[in-house]
N, C-alpha and C positions, 0 to 999 in steps of 0.2 A: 077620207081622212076623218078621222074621229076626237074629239076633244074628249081628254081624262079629265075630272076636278076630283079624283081619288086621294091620290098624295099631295100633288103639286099644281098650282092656279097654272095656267099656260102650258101643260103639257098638252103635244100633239101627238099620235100615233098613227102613223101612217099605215098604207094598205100593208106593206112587207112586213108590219111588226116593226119598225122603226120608231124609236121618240125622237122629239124635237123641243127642247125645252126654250122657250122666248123670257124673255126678262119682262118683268110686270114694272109699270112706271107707277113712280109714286104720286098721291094727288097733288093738285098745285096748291102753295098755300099764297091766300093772296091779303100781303098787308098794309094794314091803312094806315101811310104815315101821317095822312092828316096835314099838318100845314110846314110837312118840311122844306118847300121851296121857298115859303115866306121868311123862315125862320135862316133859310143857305142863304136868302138873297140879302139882311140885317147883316147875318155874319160876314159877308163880303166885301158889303160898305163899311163895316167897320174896322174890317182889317187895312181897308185902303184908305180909310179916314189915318189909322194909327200909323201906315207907314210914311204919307205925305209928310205928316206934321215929326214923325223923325227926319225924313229928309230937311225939311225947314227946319228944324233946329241944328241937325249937324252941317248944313251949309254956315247959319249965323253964328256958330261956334266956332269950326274948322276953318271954315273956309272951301268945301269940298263935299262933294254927297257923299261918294263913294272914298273912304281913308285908302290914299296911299295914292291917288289919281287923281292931279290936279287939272 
């Protein structure tokens, strides 16, 4: 089995005069987000700060967390 890099990266040519072409992977690209778990774990508390303090206010207004279920 003979490897071409004539035409195509990954061409094989086998003993009968056969090609076999393989698919080439592309490189990994690897990115640094840096501090975005500090940053998901802020925005998490915060959204769970923002929805308590709705629930506590629409309990002390309504009556009720959820409108329509008492």
């Amino acid at each position: 089995m003979t490897t071409s890099n004539a035409k195509y990266k990954g061409v094989t040519t086998e003993q009968g005069g056969r090609q076999n072409i393989y698919s080439i992977e592309p490189k990994i690209q690897v990115v640094d987000n840096g501090n975005y778990w500090q940053r998901a774990e802020l925005l998490n508390g915060r959204l769970a700060m923002i929805g308590l303090v709705a629930a506590v206010t629409n309990y002390t207004i309504f009556g009720w967390i959820i409108p329509g279920f008492a």
